[in-house]
Each structure stands twice: as structure tokens, then as C-alpha cells.
C-alpha positions as YAML, in Angstrom:
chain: A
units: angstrom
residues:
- id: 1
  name: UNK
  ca: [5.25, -3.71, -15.83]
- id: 2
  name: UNK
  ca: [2.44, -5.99, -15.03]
- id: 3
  name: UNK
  ca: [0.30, -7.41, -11.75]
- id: 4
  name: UNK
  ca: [2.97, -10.43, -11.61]
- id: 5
  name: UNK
  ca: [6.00, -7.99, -11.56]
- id: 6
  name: UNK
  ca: [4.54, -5.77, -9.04]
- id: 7
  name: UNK
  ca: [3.36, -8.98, -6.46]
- id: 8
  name: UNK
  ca: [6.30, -10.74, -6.85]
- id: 9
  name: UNK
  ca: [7.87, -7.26, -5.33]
- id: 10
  name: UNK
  ca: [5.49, -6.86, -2.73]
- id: 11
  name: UNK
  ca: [5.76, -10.56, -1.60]
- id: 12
  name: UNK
  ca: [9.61, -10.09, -1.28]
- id: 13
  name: UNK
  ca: [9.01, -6.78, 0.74]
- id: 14
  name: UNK
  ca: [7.17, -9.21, 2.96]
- id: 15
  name: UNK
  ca: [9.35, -11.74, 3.27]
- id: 16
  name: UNK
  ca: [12.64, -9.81, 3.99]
- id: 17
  name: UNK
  ca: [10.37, -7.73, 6.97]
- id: 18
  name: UNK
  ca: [9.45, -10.89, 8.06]
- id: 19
  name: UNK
  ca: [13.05, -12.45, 8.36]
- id: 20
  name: UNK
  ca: [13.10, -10.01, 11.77]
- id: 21
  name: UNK
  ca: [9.34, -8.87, 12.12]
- id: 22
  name: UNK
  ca: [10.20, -5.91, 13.98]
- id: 23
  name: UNK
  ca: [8.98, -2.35, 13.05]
- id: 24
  name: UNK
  ca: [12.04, -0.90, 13.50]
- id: 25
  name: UNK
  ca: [13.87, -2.68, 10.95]
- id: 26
  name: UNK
  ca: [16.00, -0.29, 8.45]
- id: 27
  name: UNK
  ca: [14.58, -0.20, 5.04]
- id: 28
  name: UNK
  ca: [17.15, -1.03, 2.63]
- id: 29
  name: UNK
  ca: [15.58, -1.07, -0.61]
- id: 30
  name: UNK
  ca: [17.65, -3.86, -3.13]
- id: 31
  name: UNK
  ca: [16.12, -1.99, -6.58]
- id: 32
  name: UNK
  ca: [18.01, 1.01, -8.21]
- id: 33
  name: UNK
  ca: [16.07, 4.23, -6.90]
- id: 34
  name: UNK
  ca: [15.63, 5.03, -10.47]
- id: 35
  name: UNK
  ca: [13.49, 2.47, -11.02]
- id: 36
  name: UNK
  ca: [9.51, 1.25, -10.65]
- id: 37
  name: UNK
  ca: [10.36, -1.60, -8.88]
- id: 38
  name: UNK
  ca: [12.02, 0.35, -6.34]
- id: 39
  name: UNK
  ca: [8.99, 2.26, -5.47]
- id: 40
  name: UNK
  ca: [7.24, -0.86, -5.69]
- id: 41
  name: UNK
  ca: [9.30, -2.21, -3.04]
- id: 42
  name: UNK
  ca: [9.68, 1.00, -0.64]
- id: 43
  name: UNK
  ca: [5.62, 1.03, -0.75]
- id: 44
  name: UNK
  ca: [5.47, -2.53, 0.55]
- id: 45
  name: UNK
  ca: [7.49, -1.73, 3.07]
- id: 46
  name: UNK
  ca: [6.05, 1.34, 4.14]
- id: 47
  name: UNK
  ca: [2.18, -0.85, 4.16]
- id: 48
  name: UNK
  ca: [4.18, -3.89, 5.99]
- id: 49
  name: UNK
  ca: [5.40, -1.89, 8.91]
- id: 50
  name: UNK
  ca: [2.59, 0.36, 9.42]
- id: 51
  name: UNK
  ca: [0.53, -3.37, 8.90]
- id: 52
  name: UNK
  ca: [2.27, -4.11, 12.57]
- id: 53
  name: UNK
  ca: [1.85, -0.62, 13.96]
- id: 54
  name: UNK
  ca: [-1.82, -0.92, 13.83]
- id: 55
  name: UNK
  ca: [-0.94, -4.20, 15.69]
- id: 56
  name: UNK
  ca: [1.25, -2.75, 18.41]
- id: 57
  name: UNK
  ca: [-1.56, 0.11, 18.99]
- id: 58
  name: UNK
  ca: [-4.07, -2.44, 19.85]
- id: 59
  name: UNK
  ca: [-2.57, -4.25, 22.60]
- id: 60
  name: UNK
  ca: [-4.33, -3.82, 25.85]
- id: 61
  name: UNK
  ca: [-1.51, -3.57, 28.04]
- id: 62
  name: UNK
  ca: [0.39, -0.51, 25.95]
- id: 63
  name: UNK
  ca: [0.66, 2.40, 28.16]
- id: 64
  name: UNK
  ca: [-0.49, 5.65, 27.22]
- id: 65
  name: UNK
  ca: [2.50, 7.68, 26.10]
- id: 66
  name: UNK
  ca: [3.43, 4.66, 23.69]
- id: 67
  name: UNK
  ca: [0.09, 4.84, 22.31]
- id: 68
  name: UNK
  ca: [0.69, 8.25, 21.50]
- id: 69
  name: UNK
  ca: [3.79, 7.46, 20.12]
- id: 70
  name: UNK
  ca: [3.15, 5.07, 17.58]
- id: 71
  name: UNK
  ca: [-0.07, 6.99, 16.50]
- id: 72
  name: UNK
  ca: [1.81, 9.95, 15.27]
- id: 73
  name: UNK
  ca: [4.04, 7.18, 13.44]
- id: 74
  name: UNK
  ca: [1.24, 5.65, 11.93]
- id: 75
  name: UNK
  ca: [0.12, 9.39, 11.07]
- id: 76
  name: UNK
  ca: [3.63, 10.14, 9.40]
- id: 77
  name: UNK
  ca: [3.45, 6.21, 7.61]
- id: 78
  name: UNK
  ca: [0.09, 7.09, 5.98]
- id: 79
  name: UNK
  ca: [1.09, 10.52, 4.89]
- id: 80
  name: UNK
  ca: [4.25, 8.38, 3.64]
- id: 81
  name: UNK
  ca: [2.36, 5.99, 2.26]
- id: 82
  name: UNK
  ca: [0.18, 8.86, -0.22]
- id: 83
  name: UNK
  ca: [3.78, 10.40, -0.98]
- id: 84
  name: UNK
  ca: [4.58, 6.82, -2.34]
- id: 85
  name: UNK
  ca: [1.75, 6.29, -4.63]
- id: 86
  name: UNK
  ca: [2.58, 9.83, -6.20]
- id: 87
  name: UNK
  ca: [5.64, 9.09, -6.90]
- id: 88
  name: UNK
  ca: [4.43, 5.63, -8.66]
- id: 89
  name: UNK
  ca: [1.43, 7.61, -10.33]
- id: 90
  name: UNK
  ca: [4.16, 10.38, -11.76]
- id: 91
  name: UNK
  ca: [6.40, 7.24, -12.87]
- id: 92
  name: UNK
  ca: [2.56, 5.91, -15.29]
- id: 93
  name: UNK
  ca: [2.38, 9.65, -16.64]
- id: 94
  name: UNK
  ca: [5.73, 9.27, -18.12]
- id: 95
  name: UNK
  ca: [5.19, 5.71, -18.77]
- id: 96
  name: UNK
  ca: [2.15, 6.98, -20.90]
- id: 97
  name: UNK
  ca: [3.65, 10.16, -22.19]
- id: 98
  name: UNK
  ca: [2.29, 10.58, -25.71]
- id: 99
  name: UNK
  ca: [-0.25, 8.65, -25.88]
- id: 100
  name: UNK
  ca: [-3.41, 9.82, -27.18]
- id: 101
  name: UNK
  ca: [-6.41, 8.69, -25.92]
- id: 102
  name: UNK
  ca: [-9.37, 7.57, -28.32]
- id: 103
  name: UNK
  ca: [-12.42, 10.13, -28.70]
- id: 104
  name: UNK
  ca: [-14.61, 7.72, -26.83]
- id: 105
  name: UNK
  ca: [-12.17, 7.14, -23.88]
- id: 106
  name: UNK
  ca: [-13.12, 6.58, -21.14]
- id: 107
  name: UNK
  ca: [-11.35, 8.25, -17.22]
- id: 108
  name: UNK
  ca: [-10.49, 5.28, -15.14]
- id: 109
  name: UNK
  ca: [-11.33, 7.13, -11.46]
- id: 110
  name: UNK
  ca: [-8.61, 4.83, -9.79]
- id: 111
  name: UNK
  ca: [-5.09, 5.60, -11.14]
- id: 112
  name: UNK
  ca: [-2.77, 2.70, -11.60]
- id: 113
  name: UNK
  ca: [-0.80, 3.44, -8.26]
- id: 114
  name: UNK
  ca: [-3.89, 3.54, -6.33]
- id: 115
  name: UNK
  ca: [-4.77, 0.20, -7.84]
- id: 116
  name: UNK
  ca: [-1.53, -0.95, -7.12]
- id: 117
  name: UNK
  ca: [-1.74, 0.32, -3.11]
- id: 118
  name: UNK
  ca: [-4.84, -2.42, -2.75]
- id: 119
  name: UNK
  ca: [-2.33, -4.88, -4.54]
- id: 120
  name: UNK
  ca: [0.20, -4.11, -2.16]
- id: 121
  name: UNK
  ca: [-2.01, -4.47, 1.09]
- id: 122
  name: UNK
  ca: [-3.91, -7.62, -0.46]
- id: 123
  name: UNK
  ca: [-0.41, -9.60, -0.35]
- id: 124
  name: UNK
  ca: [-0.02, -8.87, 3.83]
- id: 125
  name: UNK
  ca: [-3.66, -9.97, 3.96]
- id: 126
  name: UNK
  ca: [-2.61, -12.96, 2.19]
- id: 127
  name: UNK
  ca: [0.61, -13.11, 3.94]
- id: 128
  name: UNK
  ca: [-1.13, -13.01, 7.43]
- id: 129
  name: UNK
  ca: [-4.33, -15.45, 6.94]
- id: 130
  name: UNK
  ca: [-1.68, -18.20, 5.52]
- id: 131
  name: UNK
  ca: [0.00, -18.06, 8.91]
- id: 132
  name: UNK
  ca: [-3.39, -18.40, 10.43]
- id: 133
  name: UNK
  ca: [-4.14, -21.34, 8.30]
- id: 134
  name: UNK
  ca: [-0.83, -23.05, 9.44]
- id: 135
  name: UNK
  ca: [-1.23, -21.92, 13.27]
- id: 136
  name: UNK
  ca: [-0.92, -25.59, 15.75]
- id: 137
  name: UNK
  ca: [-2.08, -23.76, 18.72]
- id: 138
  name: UNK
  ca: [-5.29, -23.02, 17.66]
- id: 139
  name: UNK
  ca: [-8.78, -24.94, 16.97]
- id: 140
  name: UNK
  ca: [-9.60, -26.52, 13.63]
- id: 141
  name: UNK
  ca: [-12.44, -23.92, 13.50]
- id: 142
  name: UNK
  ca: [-9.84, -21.16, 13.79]
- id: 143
  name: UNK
  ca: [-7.78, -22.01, 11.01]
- id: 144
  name: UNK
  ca: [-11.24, -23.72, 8.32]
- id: 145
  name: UNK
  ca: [-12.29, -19.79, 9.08]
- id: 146
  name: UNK
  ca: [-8.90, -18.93, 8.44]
- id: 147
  name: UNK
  ca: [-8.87, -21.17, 5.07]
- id: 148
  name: UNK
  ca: [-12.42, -19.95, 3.69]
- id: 149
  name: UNK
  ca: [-11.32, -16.00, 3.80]
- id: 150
  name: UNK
  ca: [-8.15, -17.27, 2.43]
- id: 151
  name: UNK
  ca: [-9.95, -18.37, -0.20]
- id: 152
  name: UNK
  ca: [-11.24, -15.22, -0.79]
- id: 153
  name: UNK
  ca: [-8.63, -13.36, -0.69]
- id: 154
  name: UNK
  ca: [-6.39, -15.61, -3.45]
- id: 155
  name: UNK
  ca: [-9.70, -14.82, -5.51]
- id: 156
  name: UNK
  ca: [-9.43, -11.33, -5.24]
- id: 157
  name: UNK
  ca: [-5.56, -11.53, -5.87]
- id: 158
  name: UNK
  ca: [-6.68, -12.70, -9.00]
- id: 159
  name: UNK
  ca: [-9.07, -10.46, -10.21]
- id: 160
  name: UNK
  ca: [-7.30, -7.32, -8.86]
- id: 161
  name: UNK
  ca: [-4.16, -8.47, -10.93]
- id: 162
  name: UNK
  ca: [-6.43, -8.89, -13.96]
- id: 163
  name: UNK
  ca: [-7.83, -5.65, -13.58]
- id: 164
  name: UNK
  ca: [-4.27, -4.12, -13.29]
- id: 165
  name: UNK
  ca: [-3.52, -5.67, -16.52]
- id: 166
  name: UNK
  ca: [-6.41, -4.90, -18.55]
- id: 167
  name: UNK
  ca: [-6.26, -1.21, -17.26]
- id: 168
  name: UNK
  ca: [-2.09, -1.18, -18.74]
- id: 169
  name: UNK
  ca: [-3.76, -2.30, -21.53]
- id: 170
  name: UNK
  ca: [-6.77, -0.04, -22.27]
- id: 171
  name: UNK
  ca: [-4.32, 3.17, -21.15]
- id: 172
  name: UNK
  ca: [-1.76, 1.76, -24.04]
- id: 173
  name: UNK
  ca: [-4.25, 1.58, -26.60]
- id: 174
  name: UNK
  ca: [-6.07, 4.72, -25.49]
- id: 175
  name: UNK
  ca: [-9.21, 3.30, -24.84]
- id: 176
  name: UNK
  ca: [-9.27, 4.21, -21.29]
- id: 177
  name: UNK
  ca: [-6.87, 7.11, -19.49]
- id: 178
  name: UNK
  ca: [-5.74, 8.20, -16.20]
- id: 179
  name: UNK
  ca: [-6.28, 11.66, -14.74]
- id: 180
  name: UNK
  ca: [-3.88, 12.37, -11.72]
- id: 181
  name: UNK
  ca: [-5.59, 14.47, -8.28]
- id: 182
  name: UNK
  ca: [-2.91, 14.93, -5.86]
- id: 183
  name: UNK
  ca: [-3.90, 14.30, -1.95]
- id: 184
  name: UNK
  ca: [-4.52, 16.92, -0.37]
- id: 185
  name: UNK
  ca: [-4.47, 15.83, 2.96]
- id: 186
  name: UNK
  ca: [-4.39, 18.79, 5.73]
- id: 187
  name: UNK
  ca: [-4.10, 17.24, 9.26]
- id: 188
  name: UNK
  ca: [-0.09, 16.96, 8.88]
- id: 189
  name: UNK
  ca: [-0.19, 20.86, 7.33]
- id: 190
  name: UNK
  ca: [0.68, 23.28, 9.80]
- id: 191
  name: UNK
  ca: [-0.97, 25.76, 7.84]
- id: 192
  name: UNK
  ca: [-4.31, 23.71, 7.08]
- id: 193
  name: UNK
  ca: [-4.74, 21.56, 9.98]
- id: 194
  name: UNK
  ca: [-6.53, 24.49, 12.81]
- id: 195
  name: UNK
  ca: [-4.77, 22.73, 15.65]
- id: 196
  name: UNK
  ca: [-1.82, 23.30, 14.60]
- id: 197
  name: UNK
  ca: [-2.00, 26.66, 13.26]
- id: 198
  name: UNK
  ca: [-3.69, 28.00, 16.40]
- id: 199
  name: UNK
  ca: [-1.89, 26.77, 18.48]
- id: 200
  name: UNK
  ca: [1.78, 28.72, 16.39]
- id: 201
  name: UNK
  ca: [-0.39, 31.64, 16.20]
- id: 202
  name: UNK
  ca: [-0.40, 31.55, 20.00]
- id: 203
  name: UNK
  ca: [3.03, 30.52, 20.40]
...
């Protein structure tokens, strides 16, 4: 389990969502679900659609019960989205079961499946600004922009995977270790979120 195992996932996520590029597409995950690489995958997904969603919403011409609509999808894909990286986070606490960190250790404040949720959203970036780059129907200003954030962004790829490594490394050899806070997100809670508990209470 390294940054190249996890990108190449994430760029095939990509790639099979864009063979139809509509957000309605079924997910059918091709990994075993017992498996980090199909979590890998299903979180990909999850980012990809909900990538396009934020598109959709923007359009000036969407009328306003639509916009509703795909709001409270977006709303379900984030809370999706956190379920996701718990899931990968409880797959690195088994992963690291029994190992003992150093005296001197040191918390790493991002876990490895937050870490790996930039990852995941870098490669649509990526994705996205290489289709700007190869765009015809715009100016050669459009796409030399286009190219220089590119640029960027393959930089970042880079050091982001090289962080991801060197943290599997450090956690391995107990020199750094990962502490785990669930989300505890309350606007989807009926019993957290006040709208929605005062308005049952009233029901």
C-alpha cells in the first residue's frame, strides 16, 4: 500500500466515470469489498460524481427545485464521502495493529485516509486541467493558463505521494503515529441538527 497503488486506483475511478460522464452512473466497484483497494476505488467515485454535482449546481439556467435537489445530494455525497475515509482510516489501525510507537513519536494530525482524500481529489484536478490543456475551442491563453496550474498540480501530485509514503513509513517504524477522531458532523443528525429536531418536535 503506497501513493502509486492508491493513484493508479483513483485514476481508473476516473476513467471508467468518464467512459459515460454522467452522475447517475451505477457504481460498480471491480475490487473485492474486502479489500483497500476497494475503498480506494468507491472513494474516487464518490469525489468524481459529487466533482460534477458541484458542476450541475452552478449552471445558470437550473431551475430552482433541481437546485434543491442536487444540494441535498451533494449533502448526502459529503456525509458519504467522511463515511469513506473511516472506513479507510479503520482499515490503517489494523494495518498498524501492534505496533509500538517510539518514546519520542511524534502524532501526525492528518491520518493516512485524510491524506489519501486530497490524493483522491488532486487526480480530478489533474484529470480536468489536462482536458483544458487539450481544449481546440479555446484561446492559446486559455489552455498556457491551463498548462502553468497544470504544472502545479503534477508538482503537488508529487510531493503529496511522497508525503504518503514517508508517513507509511515513519507509522511502520514507530517514529510517527496516527490518532483516529471520528466526524462528528451534525447537520444530517436529526437529533443534532435544530432544524430538524424542531421541526419533529412539532410534527
Amino acid at each position: 500500500m503506497d501513493a502509486t497503488f492508491a493513484n493508479d486506483i483513483f485514476r481508473e475511478s476516473i476513467q471508467t466515470y468518464h467512459q459515460t460522464d454522467q452522475v447517475d452512473t451505477p457504481l460498480r466497484n471491480p475490487y473485492s469489498p474486502n479489500g483497500i483497494a476497494f475503498l480506494l476505488y468507491q472513494k474516487n467515485w464518490i469525489d468524481t460524481v459529487q466533482w460534477h454535482l458541484e458542476d450541475l449546481i452552478r449552471s445558470p439556467s437550473i431551475r430552482p427545485d433541481e437546485l434543491v435537489a442536487i444540494k441535498r445530494r451533494i449533502d448526502q455525497s459529503n456525509q458519504d464521502r467522511t463515511d469513506t475515509v473511516e472506513q479507510i482510516d479503520s482499515w490503517f489501525v489494523d494495518l498498524f495493529y501492534g505496533i509500538i510507537p517510539k518514546p519520542e513519536a511524534r502524532m501526525n494530525s492528518e491520518t493516512p485516509a485524510w491524506l489519501l482524500d486530497r490524493m483522491s481529489i488532486l487526480q480530478l484536478k489533474l484529470y480536468h486541467f489536462r482536458e483544458q490543456v487539450d481544449r481546440q475551442t479555446v484561446s492559446d491563453e486559455h489552455r498556457q493558463k491551463a498548462q502553468q496550474k497544470l504544472a502545479v498540480l503534477t508538482e503537488q501530485e508529487q510531493d503529496l505521494a511522497r508525503c504518503f509514503d514517508e508517513l507509511m513509513e515513519d507509522i511502520r517504524n514507530g517514529d510517527r503515529y496516527m490518532k483516529v477522531y471520528r466526524q462528528m458532523k451534525m447537520y444530517n443528525d436529526p437529533t443534532l441538527n435544530p432544524v430538524l429536531y424542531g421541526t419533529a418536535s412539532k410534527a
